[in-house]
C-alpha positions in Angstrom: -19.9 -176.6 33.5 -23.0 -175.3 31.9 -23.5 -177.3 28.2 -25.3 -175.2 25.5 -27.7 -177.4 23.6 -29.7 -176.2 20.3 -33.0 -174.0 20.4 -31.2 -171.8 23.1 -31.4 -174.7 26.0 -28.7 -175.2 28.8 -27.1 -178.1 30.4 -25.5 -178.6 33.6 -24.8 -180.6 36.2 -25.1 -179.9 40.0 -23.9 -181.5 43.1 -25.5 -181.0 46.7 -23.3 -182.1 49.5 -25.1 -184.6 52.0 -24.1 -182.5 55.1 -26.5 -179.4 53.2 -29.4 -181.7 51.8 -29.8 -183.6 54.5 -31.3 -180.5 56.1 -34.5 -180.6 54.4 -35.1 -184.5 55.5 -37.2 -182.7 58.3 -38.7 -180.2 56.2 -39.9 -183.4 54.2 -41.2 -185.6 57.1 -43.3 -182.6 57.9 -44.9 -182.0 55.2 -45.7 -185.3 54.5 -47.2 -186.1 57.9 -49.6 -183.2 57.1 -51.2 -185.6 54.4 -51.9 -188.3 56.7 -53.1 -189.2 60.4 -50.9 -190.4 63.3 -52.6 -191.9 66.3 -51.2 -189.3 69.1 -49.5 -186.5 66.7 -51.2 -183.3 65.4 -50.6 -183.2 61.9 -47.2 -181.9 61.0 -45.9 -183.0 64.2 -45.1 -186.7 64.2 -41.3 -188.0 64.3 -39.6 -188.7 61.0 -39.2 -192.4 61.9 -42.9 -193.0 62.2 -44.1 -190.6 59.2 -41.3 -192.8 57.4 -43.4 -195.9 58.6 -46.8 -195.2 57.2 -45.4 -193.4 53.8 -42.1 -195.1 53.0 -38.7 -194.2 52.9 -38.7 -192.6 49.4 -41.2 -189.9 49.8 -39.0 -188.4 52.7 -36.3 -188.7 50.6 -37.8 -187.6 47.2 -39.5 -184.7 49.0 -36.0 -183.7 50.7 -34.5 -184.2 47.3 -36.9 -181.9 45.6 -36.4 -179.1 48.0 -32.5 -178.9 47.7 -32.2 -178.9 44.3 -34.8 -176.1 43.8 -31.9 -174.2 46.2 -29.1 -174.9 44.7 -30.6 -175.0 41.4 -31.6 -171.0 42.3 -28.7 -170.6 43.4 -26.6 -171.5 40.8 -28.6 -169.5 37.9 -28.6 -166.3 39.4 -24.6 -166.7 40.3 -23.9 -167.5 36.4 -26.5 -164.7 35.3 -28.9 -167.0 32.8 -31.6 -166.0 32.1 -34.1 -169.0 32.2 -37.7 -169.4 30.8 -39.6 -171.6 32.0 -39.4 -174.7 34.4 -36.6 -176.7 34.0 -36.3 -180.3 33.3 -34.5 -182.0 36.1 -32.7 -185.6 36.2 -31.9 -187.0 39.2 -28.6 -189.0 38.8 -27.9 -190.0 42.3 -29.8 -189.4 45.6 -28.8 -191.7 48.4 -29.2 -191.4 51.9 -25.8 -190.5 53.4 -24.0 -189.2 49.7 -24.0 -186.2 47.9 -27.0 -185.6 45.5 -26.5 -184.9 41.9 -28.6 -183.9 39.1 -29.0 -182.7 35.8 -31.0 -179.6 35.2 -32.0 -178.5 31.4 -33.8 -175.3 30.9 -34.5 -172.8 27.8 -32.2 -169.4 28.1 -33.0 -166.5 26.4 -31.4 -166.3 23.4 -29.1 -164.0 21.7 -30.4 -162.4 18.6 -27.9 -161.1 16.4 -29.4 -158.6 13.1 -27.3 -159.1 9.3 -25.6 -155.4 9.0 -27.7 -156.3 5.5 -31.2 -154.9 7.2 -29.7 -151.3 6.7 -30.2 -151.7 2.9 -33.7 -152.8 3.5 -34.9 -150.1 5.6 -33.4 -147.9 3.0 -35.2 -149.2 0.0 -38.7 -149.3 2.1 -38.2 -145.3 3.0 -37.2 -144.9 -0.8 -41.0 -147.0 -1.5 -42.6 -145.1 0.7 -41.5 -141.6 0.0 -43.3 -141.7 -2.7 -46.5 -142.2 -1.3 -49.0 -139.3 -0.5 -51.5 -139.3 2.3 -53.6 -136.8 0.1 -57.2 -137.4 0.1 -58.3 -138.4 -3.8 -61.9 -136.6 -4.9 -63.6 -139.9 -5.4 -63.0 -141.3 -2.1 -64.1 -137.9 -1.0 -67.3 -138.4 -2.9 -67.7 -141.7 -1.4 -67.4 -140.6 2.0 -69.9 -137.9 1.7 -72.3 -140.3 0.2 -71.6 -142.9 3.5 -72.7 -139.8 5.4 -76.0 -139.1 3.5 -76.9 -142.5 3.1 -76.3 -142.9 7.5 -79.1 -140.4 7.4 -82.3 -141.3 5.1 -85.3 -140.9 5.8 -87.6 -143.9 5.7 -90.9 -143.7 4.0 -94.0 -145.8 4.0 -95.1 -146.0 0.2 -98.4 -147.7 -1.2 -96.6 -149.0 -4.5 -94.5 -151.6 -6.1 -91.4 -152.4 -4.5 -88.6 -151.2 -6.9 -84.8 -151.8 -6.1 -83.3 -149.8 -3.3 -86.0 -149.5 -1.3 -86.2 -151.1 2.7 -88.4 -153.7 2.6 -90.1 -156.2 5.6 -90.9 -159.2 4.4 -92.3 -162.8 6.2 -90.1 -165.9 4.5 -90.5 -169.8 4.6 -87.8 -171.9 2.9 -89.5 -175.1 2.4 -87.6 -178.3 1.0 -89.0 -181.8 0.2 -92.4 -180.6 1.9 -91.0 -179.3 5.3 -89.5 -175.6 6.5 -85.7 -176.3 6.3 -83.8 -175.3 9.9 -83.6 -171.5 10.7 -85.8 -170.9 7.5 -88.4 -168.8 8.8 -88.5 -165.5 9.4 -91.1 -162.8 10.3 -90.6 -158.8 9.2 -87.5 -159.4 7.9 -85.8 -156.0 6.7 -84.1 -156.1 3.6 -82.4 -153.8 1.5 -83.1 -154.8 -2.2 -80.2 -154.6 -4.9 -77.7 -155.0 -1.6 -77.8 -159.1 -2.5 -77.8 -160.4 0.8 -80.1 -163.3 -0.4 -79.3 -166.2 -2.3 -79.2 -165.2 -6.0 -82.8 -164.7 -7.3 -84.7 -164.1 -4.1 -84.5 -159.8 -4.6 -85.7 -160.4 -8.1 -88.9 -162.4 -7.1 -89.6 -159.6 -4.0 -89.2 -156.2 -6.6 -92.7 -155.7 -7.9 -94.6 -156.8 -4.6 -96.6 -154.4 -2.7 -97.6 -154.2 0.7 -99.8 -157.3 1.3 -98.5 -159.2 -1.4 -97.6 -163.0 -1.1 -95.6 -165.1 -3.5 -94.4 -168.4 -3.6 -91.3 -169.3 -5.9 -88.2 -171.9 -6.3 -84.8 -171.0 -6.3 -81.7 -173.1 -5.8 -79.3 -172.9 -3.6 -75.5 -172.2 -4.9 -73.3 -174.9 -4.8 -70.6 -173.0 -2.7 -73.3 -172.1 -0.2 -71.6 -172.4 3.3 -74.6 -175.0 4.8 -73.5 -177.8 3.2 -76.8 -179.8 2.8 -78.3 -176.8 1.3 -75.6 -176.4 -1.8 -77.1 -176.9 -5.0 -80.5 -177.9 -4.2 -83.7 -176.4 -5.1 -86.3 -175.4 -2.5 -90.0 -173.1 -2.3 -89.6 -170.0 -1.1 -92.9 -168.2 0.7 -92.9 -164.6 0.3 -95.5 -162.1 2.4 -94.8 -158.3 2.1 -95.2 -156.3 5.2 -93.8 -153.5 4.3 -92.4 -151.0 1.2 -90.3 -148.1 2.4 -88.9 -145.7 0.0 -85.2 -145.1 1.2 -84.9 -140.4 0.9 -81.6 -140.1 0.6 -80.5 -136.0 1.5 -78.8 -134.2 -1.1 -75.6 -133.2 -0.2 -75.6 -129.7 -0.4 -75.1 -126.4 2.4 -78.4 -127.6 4.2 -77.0 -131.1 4.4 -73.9 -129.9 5.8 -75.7 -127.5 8.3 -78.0 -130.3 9.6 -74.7 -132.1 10.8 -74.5 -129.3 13.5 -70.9 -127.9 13.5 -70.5 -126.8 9.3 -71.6 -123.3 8.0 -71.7 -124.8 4.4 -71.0 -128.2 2.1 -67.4 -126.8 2.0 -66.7 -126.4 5.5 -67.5 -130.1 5.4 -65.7 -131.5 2.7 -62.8 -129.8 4.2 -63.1 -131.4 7.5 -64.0 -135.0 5.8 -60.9 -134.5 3.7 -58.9 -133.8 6.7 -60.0 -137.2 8.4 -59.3 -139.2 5.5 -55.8 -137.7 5.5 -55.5 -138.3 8.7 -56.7 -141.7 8.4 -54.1 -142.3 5.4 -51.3 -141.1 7.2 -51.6 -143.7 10.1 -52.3 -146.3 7.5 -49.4 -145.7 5.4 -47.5 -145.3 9.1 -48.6 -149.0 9.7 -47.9 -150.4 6.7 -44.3 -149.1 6.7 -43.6 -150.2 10.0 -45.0 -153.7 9.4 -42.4 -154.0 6.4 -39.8 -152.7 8.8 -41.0 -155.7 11.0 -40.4 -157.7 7.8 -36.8 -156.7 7.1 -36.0 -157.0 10.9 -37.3 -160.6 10.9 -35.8 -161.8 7.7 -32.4 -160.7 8.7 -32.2 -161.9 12.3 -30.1 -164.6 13.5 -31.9 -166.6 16.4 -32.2 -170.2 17.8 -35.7 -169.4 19.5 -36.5 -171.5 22.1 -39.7 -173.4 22.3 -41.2 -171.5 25.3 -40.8 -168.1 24.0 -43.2 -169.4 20.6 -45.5 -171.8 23.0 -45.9 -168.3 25.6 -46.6 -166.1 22.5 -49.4 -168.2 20.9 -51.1 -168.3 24.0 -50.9 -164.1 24.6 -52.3 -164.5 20.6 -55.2 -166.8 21.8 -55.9 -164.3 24.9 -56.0 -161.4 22.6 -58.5 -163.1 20.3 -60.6 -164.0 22.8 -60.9 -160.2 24.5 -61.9 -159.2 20.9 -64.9 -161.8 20.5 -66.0 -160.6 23.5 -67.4 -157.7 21.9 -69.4 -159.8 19.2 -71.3 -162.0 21.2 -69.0 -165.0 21.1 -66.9 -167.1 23.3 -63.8 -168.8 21.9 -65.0 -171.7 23.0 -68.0 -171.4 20.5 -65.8 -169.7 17.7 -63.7 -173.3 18.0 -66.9 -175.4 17.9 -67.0 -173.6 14.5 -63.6 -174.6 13.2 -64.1 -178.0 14.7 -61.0 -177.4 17.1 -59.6 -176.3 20.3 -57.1 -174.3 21.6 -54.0 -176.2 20.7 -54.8 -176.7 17.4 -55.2 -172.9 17.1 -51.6 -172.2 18.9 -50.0 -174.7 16.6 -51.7 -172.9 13.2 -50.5 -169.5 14.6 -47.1 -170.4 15.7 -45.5 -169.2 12.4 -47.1 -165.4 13.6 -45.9 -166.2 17.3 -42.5 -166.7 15.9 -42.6 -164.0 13.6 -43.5 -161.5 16.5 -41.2 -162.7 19.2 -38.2 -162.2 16.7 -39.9 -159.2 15.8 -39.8 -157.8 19.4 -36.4 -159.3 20.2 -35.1 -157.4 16.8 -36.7 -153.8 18.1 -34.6 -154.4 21.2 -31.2 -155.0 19.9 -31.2 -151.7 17.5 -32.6 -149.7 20.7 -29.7 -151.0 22.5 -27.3 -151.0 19.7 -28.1 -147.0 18.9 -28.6 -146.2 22.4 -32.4 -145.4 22.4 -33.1 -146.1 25.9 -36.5 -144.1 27.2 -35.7 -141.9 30.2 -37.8 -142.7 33.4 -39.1 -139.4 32.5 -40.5 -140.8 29.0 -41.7 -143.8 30.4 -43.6 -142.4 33.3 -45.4 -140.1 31.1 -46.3 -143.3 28.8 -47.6 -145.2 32.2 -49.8 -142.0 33.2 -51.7 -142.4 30.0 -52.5 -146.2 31.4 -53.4 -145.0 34.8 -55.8 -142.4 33.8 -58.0 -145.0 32.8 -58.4 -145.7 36.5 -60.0 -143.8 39.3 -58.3 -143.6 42.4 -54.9 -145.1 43.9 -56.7 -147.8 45.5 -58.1 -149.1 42.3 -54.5 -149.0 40.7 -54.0 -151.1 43.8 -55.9 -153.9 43.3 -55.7 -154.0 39.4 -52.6 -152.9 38.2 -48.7 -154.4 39.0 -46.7 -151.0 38.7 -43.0 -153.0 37.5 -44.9 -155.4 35.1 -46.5 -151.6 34.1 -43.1 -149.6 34.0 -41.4 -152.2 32.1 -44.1 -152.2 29.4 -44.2 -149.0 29.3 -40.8 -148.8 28.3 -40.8 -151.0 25.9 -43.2 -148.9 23.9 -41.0 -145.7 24.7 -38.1 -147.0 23.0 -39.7 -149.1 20.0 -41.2 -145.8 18.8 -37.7 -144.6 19.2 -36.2 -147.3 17.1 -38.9 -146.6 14.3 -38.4 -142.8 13.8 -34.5 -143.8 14.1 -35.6 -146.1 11.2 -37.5 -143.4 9.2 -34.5 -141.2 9.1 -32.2 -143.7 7.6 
């Protein structure tokens, strides 16, 4: 009789006849006489009497023990359909030589998610919101993005004058405190940007009126939120030497501008194909942002005891996923934790609340697929798996690196949640 217990976990008790478990005794003896050294026997080969001699009764028995109930235990959940995660926790309640073993398995089942008819409304109300919004470009963000492209583009030039504020400065600093350069406080041809205020408060000001040559010795203090925390709030010499004055040419953004980018016959041939990517842009942002509240109203009105597992198994794809995208920046997520003055656990339990929110999340996608029949066709999803295997080169590279059912299913799984969200945009 299998006993449901809370967070979608299963109880049941299972009895092994001594006629079937007494089967693996051998099995047993075998393997344990592979561990040790019998004057006489190759190892594996000794009797069961003398294997039970040198390693006691209760590993023969144990071992035996362990091998029957992972058969019957096998058995038994693919014969009542459950659909375990993980291990299960196993209690042996009687294992005797010459009776019948029993024992009592507890594992996590995959639980049944059930969506409030209420999440209708919701969806309803976030088309309504988002109906109203436009994925037209605005002029001044227009504006903005032609001046990100000039400004991508100036032309650096070496000026005998005054530094003023926005030109490109290289400059040779010591930070000196209580008579000594302070950790990481020196610094030779260090290009700056002045007005951009990447330097404590004050330190831009001091280096605007230098010229090339120029040295200049000042006190600033630190501010008190400053993220080294022996540096907040205190006062320390700064030496100054300038290496360098660059005026920053920005282009004008005219027809020649626009024809120096290569493909544009004039500024508006430009502006036109800028405003098109920043509508494009706004359309797949406003795209996510509705489908994360959809995410929202699925979660808040799904019913689910969630086992452990499924959160613990999440966190950790989290954590795997963070770590592929410090990769890029130069950092291991070993020295990202060093940081934070953690380690990985502590990281899984402060994201389990977003592991949570995403396996619901998932789970939810699935039932309305199901519920509104929005299966992909094998059609659908092969045509989604093509689009991962053309990232490979040949079939025996697929081979080695890819595991096609793990693929398919994946696959569709993302056929059928864009289903469920344009379902959801219709409503």
């Amino acid at each position: 009789m299998i006993k449901k217990l809370p967070k979608s976990q299963v109880e049941f008790e299972l009895t092994v006849s001594w006629d079937e478990w007494k089967k693996y005794l051998t099995t047993a003896a075998e393997e344990a006489s592979k561990e040790i050294k019998i004057a006489g026997f190759r190892p594996g080969k000794a009797p069961r009497n003398l294997v039970e001699q040198k390693v006691g009764k209760n590993v023969i028995m144990n071992g035996a023990a362990e091998r029957a109930v992972k058969k019957s235990y096998v058995d038994f959940v693919t014969g009542e359909n459950l659909e375990v995660l993980g291990s299960p926790k196993v209690d042996l309640l009687e294992a005797e030589e010459g009776k019948d073993l029993k024992y009592k398995a507890t594992v996590s089942v995959m639980p049944e998610l059930k969506i409030k008819v209420a999440y209708l409304a919701d969806i309803k109300k976030i088309n309504e919101e988002f109906s109203q919004k436009s994925v037209k470009a605005e002029d001044k963000d227009l504006e903005l993005e032609l001046e990100k492209l000039a400004n991508s583009r100036v032309k650096l030039v070496a000026v005998r004058r005054a530094a003023q504020k926005g030109d490109s400065v290289e400059v040779d600093f010591t930070v000196i405190r209580d008579g000594v350069p302070i950790e990481n406080g020196t610094s030779k041809k260090h290009p700056l940007i002045l007005g951009r205020g990447v330097f404590i408060p004050g330190f831009e000001d001091n280096v605007i009126g230098m010229t090339e040559g120029d040295e200049k010795e000042f006190e600033l203090k630190f501010p008190d939120d400053y993220h080294e925390k022996s540096l907040a709030g205190q006062l320390a010499t700064f030496k100054v030497k300038m290496d360098l004055v660059q005026e920053r040419q920005t282009p004008a953004i005219d027809d020649d501008f626009a024809r120096s980018l290569g493909k544009f016959e004039n500024l508006e041939a430009l502006k036109l194909s800028v405003r098109e990517g920043l509508e494009h842009e706004n359309e797949h942002r406003i795209k996510d942002e509705r489908r994360a509240k959809y995410m929202d109203a699925l979660v808040k009105n799904a019913e689910v005891e969630l086992p452990d597992v499924l959160v613990r198994e999440e966190a950790e794809r989290m954590l795997a996923e963070f770590e592929y995208q410090l990769t890029p920046m130069g950092m291991t997520l070993d020295q990202y934790l060093s940081q934070l003055k953690k380690d990985r656990k502590d990281l899984e339990k402060d994201w389990e609340p977003e592991a949570t929110k995403r396996v619901i999340g998932a789970m939810a996608l699935k039932v309305v697929a199901k519920e509104h029949e929005l299966e992909a066709t094998s059609e659908e999803t092969q045509e989604e798996m093509n689009k991962t295997l053309t990232y490979y080169k040949d079939v025996k590279d697929i081979e080695k690196n890819i595991d096609m059912e793990r693929l398919y299913n994946y696959s569709k799984g993302i056929v059928e949640n864009e289903k469920v969200f344009e379902f959801l945009e219709k409503l």
